[in-house]
C-alpha positions as CSV (number, residue, x, y, z in Angstrom):
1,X,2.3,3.5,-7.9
2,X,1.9,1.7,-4.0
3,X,-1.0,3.4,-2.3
4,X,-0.7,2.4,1.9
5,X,-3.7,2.6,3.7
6,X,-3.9,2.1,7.5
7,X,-6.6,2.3,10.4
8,X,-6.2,4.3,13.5
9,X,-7.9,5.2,16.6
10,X,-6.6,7.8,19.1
11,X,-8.5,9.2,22.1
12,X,-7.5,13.3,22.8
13,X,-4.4,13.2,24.4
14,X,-3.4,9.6,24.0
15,X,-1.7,7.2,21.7
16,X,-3.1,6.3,18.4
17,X,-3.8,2.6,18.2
18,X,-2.9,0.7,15.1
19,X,-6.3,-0.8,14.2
20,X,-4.7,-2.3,10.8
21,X,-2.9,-1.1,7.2
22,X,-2.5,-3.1,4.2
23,X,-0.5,-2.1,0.7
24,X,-2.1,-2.0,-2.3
25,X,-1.3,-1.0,-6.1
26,X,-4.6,-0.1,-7.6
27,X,-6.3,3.3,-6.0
28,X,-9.7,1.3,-6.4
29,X,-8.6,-1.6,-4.4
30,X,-7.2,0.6,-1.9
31,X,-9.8,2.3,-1.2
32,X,-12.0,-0.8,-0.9
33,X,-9.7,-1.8,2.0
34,X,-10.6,1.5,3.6
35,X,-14.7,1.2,3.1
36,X,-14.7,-2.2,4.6
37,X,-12.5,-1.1,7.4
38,X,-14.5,1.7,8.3
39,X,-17.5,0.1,7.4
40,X,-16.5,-2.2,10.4
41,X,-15.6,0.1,12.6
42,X,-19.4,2.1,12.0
43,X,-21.1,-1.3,13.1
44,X,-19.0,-0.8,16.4
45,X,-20.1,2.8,16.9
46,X,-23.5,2.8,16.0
47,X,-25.4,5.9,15.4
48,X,-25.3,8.5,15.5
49,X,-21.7,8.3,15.5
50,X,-21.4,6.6,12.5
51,X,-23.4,8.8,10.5
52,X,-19.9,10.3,8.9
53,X,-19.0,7.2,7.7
54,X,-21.8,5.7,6.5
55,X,-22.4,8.8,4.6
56,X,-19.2,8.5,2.7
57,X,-20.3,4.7,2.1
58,X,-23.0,5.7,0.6
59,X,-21.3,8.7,-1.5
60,X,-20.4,7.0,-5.3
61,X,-19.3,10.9,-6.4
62,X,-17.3,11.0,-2.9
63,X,-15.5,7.4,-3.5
64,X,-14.7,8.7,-7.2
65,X,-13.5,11.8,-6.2
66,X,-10.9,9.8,-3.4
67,X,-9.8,7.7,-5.4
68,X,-9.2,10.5,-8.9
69,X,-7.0,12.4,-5.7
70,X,-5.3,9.4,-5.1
71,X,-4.2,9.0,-8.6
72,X,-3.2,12.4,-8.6
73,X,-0.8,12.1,-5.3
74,X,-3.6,13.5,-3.1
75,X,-3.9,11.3,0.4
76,X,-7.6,10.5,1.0
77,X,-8.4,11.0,5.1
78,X,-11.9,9.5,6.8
79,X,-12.6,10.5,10.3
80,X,-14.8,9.9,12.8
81,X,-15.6,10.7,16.4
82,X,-17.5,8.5,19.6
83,X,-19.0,9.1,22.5
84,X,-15.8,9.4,24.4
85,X,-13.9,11.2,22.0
86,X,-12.0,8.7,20.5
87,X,-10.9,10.0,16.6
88,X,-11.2,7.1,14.7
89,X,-9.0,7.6,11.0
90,X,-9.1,5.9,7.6
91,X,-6.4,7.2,5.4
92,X,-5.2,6.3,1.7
93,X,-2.1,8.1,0.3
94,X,0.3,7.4,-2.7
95,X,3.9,6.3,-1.8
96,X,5.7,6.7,-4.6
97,X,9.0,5.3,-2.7
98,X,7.3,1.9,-2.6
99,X,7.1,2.0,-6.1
100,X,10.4,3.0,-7.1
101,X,11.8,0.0,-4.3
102,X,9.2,-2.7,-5.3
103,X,8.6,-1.9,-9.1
104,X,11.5,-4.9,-10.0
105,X,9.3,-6.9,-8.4
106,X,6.0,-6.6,-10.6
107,X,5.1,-7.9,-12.8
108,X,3.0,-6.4,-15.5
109,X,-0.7,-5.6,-14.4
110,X,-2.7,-5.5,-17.6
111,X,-6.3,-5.9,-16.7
112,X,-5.8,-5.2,-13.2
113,X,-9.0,-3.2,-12.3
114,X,-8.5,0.4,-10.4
């Protein structure tokens, strides 16, 4: 299975703003892409707008549970608001078409960690 996870922001009204994505095949590793992301992007905010994120950070039964929905073709969504209202959102979902177009191309991932 490919699991895509990408970075958004998006103030009401407006265009969302590609803050970054990346392709992974590991739910685990995926979802580490997302906690530095939005660990990065709770620096920026600062509290108490970050208190959203930084709870999930600090949430192991949270970060279990996203990533046991991900394996079970269940896409995992962050969010977080500013000041300004800016929606800033994290999300992890299963794409089983990338696996079906890349899976000639892997190799086999024994000991690859989730």
């Amino acid at each position: 299975m490919v699991y895509r996870v990408k970075a958004t922001a998006r103030y009401a009204g407006g265009a969302s703003i590609d803050l970054g994505g990346w392709t992974s095949y590991s739910p685990g590793r995926a979802l580490d892409w997302v906690r530095a992301r939005a660990e990065q992007v709770a620096q920026q905010l600062g509290a108490p707008y970050d208190g959203v994120v930084r709870a999930w950070l600090e949430d192991a039964a949270g970060y279990r549970w996203a990533r046991e929905g991900l394996v079970a073709g269940i896409p995992f969504v962050l969010r977080a608001v500013d000041a300004e209202g800016c929606t800033y959102a994290f999300v992890a979902r299963p794409d089983a078409r990338g696996a079906r177009s890349t899976a000639s191309l892997q190799g086999p991932t024994v000991g690859e960690a989730a």
